[in-house]
N, CA, C and O atoms as CSV, one atom per row, in Angstrom:
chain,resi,resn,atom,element,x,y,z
A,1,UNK,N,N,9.543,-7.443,-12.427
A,1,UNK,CA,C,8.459,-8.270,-11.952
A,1,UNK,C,C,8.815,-9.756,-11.972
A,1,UNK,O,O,8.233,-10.753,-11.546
A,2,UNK,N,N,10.023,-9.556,-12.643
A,2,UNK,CA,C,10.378,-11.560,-12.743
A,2,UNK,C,C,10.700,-12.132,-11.368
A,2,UNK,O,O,10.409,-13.313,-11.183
A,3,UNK,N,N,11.287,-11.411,-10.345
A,3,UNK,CA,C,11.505,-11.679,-9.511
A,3,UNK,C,C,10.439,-11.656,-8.355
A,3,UNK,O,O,10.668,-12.048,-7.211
A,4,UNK,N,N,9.425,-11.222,-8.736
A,4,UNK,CA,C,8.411,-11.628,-7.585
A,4,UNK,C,C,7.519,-12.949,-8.308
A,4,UNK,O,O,6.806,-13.737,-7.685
A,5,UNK,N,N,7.761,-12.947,-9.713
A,5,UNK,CA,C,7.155,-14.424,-10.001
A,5,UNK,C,C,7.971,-15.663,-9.262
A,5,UNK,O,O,7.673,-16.620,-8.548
A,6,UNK,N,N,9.087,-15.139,-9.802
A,6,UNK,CA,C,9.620,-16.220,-8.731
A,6,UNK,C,C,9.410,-16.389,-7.560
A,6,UNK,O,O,9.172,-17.589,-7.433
A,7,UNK,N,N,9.335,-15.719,-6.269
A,7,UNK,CA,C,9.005,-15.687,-5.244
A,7,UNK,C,C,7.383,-15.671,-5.039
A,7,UNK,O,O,6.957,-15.384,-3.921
A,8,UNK,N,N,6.853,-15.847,-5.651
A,8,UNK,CA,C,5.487,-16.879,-5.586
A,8,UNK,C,C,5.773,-18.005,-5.878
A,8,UNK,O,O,5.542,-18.892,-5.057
A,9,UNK,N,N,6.303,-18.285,-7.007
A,9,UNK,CA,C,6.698,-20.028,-7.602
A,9,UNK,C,C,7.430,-20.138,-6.226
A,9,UNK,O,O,7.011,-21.126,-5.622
A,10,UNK,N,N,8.019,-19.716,-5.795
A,10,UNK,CA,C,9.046,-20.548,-4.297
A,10,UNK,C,C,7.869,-20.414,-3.194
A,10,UNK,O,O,8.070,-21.065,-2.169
A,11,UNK,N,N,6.758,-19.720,-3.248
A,11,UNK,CA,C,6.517,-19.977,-1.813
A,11,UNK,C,C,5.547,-21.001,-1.956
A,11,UNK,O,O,5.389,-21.786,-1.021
A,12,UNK,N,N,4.899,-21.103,-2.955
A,12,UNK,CA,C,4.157,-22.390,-3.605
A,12,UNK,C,C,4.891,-23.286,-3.379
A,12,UNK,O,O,4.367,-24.112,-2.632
A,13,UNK,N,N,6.139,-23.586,-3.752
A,13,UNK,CA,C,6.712,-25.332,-3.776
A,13,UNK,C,C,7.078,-25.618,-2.364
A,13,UNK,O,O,7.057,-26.770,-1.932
A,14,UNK,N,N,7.544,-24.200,-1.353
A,14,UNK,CA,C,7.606,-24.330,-0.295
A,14,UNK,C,C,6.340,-24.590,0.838
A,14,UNK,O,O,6.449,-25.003,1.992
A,15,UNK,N,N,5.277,-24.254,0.195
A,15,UNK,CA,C,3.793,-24.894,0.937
A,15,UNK,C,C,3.783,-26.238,0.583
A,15,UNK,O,O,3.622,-26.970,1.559
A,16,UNK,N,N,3.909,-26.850,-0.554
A,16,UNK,CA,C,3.565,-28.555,-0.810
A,16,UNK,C,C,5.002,-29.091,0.190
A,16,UNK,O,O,4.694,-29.699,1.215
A,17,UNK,N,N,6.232,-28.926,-0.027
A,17,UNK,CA,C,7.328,-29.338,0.378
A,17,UNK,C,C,6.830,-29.584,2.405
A,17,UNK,O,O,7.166,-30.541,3.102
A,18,UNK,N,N,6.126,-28.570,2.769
A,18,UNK,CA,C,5.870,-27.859,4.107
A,18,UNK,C,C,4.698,-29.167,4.601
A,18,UNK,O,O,4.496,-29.741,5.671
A,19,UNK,N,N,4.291,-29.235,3.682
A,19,UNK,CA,C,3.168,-30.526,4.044
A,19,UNK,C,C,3.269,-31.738,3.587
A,19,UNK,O,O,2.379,-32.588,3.560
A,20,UNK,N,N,4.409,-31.835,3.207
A,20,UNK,CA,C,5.391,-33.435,2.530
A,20,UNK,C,C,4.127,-34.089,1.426
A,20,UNK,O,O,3.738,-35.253,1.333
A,21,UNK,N,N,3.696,-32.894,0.686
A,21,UNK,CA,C,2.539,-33.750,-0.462
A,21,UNK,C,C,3.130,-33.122,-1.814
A,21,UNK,O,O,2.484,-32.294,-2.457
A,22,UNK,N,N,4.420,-33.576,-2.209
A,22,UNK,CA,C,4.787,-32.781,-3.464
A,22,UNK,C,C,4.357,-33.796,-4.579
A,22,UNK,O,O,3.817,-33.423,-5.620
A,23,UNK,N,N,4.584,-34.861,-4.343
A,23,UNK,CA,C,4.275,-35.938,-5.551
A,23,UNK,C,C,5.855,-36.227,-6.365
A,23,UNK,O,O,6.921,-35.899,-5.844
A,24,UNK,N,N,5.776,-36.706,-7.335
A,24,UNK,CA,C,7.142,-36.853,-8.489
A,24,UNK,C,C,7.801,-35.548,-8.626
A,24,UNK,O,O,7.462,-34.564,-7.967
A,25,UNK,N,N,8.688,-35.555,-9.438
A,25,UNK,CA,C,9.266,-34.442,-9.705
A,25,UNK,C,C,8.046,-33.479,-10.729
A,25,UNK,O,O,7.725,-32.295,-10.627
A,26,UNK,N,N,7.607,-34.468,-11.632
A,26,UNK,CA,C,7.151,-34.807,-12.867
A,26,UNK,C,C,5.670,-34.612,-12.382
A,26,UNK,O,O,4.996,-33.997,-13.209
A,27,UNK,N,N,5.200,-34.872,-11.586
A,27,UNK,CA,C,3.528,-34.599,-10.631
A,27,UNK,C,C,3.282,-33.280,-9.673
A,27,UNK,O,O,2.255,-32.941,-9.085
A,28,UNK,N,N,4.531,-32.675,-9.718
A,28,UNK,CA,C,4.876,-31.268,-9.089
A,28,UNK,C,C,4.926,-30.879,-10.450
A,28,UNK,O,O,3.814,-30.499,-10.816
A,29,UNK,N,N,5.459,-30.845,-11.005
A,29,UNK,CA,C,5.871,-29.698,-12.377
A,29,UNK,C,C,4.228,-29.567,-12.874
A,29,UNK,O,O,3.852,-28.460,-13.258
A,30,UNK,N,N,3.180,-30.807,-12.860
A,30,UNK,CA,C,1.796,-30.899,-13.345
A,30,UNK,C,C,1.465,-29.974,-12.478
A,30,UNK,O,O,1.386,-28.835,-12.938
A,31,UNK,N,N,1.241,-30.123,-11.334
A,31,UNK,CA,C,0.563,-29.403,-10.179
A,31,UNK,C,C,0.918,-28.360,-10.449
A,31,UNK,O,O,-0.081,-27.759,-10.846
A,32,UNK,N,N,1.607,-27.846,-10.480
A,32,UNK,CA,C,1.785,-26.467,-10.596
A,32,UNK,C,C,1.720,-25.371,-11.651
A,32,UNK,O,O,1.655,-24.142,-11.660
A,33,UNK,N,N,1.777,-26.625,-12.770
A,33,UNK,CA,C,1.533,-26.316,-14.102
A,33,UNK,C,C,2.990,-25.105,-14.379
A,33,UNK,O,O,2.962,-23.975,-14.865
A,34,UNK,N,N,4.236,-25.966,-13.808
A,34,UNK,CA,C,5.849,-25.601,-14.526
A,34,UNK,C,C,6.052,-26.364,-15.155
A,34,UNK,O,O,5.173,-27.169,-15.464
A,35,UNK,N,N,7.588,-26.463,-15.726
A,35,UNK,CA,C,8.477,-27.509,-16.410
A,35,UNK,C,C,9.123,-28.047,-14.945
A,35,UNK,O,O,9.330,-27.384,-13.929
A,36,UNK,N,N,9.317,-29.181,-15.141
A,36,UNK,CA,C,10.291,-30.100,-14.215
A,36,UNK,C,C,11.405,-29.628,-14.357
A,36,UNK,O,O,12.054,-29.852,-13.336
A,37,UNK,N,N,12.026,-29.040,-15.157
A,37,UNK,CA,C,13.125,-28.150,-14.888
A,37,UNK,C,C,12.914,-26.684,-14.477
A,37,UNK,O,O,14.053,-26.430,-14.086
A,38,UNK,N,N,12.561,-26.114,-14.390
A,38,UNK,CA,C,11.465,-24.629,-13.452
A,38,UNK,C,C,12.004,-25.309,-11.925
A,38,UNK,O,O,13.029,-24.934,-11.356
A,39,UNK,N,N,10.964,-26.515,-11.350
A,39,UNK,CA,C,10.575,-27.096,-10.537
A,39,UNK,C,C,12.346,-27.702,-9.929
A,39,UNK,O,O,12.490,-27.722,-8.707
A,40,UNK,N,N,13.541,-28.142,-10.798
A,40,UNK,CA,C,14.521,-28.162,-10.051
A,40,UNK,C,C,15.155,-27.114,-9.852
A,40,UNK,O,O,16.071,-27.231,-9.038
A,41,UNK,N,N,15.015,-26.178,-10.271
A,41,UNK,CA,C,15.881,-24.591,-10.301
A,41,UNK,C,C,15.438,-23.828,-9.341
A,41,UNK,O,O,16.150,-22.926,-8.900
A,42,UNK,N,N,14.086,-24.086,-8.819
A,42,UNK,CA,C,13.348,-24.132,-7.853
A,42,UNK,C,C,13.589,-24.332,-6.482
A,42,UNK,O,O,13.450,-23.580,-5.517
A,43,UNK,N,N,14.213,-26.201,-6.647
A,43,UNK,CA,C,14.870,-26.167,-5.433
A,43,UNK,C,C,16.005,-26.067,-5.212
A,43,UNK,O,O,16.422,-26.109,-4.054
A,44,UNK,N,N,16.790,-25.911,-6.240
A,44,UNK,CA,C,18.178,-25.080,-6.290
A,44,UNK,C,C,18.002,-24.047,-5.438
A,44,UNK,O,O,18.659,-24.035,-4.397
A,45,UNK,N,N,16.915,-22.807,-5.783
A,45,UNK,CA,C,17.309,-21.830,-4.850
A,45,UNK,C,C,16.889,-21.443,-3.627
A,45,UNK,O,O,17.112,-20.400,-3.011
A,46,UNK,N,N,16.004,-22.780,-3.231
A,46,UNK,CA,C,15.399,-22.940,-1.981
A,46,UNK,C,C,16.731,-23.342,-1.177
A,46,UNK,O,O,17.198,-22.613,-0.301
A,47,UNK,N,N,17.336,-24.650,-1.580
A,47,UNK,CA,C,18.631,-24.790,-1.106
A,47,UNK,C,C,19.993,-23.616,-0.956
A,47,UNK,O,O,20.920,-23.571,-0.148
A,48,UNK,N,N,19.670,-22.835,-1.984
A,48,UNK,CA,C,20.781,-21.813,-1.751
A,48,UNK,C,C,20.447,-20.906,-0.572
A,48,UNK,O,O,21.363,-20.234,-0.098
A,49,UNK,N,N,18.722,-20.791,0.160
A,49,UNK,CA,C,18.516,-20.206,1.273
A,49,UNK,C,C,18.525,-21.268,2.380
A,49,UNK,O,O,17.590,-21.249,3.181
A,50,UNK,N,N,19.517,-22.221,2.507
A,50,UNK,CA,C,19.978,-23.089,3.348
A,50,UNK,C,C,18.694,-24.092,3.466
A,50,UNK,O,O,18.756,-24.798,4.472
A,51,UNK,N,N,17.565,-24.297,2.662
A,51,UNK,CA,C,16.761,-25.280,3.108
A,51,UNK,C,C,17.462,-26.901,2.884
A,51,UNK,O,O,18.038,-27.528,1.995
A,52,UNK,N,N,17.169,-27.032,3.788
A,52,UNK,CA,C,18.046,-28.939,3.847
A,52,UNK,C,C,16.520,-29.657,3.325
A,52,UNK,O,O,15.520,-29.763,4.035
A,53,UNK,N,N,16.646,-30.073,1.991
A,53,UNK,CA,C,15.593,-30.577,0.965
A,53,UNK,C,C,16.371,-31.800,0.599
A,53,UNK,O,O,17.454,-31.789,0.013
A,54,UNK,N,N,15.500,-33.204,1.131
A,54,UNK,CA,C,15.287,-34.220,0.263
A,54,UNK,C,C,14.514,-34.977,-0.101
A,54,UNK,O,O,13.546,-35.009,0.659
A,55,UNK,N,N,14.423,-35.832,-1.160
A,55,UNK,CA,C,13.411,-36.700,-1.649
A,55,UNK,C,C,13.049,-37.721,-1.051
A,55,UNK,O,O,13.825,-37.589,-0.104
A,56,UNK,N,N,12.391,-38.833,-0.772
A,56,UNK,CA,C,11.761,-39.491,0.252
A,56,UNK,C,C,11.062,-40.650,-1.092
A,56,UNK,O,O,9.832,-40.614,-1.114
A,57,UNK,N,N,11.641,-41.517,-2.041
A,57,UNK,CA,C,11.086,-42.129,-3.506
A,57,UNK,C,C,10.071,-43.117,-2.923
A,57,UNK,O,O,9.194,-43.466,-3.713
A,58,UNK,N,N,10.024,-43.655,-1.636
A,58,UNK,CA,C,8.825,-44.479,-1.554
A,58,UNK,C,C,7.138,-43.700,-0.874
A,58,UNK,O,O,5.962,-44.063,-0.886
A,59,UNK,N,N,7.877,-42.521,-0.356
A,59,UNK,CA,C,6.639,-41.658,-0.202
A,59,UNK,C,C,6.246,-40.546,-1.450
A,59,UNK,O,O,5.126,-40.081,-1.663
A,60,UNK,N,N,7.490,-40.266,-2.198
A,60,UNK,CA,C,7.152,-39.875,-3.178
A,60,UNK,C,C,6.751,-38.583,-3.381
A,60,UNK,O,O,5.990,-38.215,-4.276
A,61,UNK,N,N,7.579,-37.470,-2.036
A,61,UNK,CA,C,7.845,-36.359,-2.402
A,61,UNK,C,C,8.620,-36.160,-1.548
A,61,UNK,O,O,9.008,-36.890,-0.637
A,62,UNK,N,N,9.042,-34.474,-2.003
A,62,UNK,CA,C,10.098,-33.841,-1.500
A,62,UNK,C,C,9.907,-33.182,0.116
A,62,UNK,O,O,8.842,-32.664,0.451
A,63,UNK,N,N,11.423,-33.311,1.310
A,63,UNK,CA,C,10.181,-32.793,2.708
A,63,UNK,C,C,11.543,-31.939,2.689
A,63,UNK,O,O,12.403,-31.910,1.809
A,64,UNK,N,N,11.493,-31.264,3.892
A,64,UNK,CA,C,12.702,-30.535,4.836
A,64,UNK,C,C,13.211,-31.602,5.743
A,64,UNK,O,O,12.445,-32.140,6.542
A,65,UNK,N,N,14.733,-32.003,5.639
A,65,UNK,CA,C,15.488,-32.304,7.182
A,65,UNK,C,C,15.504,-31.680,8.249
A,65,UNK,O,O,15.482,-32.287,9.319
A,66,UNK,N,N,15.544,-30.369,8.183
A,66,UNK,CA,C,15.156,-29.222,9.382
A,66,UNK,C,C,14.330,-28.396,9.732
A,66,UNK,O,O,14.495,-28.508,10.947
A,67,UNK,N,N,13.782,-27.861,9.655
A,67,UNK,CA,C,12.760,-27.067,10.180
A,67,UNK,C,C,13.051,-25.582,9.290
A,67,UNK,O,O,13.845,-24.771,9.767
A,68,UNK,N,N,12.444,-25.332,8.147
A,68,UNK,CA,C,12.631,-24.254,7.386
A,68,UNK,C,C,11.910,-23.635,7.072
A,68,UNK,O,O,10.840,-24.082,6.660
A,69,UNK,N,N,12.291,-21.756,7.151
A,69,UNK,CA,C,11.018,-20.722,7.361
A,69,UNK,C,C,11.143,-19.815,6.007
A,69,UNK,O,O,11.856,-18.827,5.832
A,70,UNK,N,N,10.429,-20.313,5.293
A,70,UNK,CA,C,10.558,-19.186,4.079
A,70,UNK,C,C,9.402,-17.747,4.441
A,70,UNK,O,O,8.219,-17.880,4.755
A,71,UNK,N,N,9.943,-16.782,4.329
A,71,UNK,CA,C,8.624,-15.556,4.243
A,71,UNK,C,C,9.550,-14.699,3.516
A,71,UNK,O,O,10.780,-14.666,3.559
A,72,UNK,N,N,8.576,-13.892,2.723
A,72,UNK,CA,C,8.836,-12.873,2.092
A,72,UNK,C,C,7.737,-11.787,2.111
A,72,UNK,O,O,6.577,-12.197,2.140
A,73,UNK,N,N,7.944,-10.510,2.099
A,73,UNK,CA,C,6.844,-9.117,2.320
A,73,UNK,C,C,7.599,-8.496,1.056
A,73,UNK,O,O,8.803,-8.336,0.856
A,74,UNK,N,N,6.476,-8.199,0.266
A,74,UNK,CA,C,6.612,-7.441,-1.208
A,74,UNK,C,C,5.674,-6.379,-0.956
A,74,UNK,O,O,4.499,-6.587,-0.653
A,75,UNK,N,N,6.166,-5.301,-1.076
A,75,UNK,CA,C,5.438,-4.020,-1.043
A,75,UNK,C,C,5.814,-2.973,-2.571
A,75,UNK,O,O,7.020,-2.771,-2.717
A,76,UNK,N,N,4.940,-2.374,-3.590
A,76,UNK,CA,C,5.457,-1.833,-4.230
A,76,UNK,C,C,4.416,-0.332,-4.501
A,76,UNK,O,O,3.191,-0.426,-4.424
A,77,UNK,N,N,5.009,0.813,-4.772
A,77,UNK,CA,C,4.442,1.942,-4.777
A,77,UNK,C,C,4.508,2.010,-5.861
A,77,UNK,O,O,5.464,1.582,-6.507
A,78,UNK,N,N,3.121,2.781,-6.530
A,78,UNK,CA,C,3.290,3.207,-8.288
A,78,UNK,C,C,2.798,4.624,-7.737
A,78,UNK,O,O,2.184,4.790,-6.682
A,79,UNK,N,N,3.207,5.686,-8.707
A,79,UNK,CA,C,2.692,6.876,-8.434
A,79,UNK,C,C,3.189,7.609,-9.937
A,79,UNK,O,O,4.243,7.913,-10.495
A,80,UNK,N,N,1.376,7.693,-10.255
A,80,UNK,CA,C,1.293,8.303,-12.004
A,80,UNK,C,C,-0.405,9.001,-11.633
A,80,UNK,O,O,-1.381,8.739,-10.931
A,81,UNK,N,N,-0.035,9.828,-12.437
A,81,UNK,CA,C,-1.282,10.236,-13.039
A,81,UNK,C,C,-1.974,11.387,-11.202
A,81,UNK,O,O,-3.155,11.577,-10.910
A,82,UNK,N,N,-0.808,11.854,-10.443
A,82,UNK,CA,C,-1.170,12.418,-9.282
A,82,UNK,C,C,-1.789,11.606,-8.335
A,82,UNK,O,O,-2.561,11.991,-7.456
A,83,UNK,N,N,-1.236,9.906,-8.658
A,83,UNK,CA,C,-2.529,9.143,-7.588
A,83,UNK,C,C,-0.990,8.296,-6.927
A,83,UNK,O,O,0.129,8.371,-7.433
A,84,UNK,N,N,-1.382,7.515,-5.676
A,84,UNK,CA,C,-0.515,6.902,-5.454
A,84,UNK,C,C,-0.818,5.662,-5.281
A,84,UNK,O,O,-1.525,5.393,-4.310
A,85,UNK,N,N,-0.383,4.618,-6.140
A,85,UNK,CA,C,-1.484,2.950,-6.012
A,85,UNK,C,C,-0.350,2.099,-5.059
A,85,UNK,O,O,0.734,1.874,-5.598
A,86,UNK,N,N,-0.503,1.750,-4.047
A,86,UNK,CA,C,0.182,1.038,-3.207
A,86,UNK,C,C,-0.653,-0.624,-2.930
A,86,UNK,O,O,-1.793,-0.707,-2.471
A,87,UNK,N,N,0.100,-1.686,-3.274
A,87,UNK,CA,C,0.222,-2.877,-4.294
A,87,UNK,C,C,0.925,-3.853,-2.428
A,87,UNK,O,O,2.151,-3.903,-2.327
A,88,UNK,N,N,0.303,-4.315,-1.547
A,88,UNK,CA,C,1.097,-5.106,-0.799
A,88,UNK,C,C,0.628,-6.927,-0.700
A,88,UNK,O,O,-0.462,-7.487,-0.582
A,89,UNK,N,N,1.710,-7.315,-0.788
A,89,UNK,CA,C,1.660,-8.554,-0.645
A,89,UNK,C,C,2.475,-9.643,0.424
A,89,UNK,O,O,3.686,-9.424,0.430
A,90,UNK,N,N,2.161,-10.469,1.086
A,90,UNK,CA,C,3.119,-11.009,1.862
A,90,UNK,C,C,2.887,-12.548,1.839
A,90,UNK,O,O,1.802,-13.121,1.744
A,91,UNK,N,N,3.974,-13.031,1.932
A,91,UNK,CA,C,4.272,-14.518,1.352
A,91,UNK,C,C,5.182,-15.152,2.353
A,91,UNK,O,O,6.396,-14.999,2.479
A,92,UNK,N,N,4.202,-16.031,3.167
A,92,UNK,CA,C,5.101,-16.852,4.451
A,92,UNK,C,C,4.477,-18.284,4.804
A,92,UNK,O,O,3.435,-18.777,4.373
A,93,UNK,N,N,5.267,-18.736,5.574
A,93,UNK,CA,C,5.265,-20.372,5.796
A,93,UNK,C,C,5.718,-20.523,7.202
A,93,UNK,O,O,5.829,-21.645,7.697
């Protein structure tokens, strides 16, 4: 399940980033209620999915240089107790 926390925490920073209203590093980590280090590891791996991310210090948040599409579709099946609980979620920008 750690890995779909993460992929909420990314599609979150990728909605503020998406609307150039991130704030400080330090006013994102509030907002979101992470650590500012969460929040760079964050865009570490936004960047490792090729997003071209930089800071902008007199506007005072983080935007895209290019035009970048994060989505993700999480689907998960549980099946106990003779029932089948099907769990879908989808996460896009």
């Amino acid at each position: 399940m750690n890995s779909i926390k993460t992929l909420t925490r990314l599609d979150k920073i990728h909605q503020l980033i998406s609307q150039e209203c991130t704030g400080t590093p330090k006013e994102l980590a509030l907002r979101l209620q992470f650590s500012v280090r969460t929040i760079h590891h964050l865009l570490e791996l936004l960047k490792e999915y090729d997003a071209e991310i930089k800071y902008d210090r007199n506007r005072k948040t983080y935007y895209y240089t290019e035009e970048f599409i994060f989505e993700v579709n999480v689907s998960i099946a549980i099946n106990g107790n003779n029932k089948m609980i099907s769990l879908l979620n989808r996460y896009s920008a």
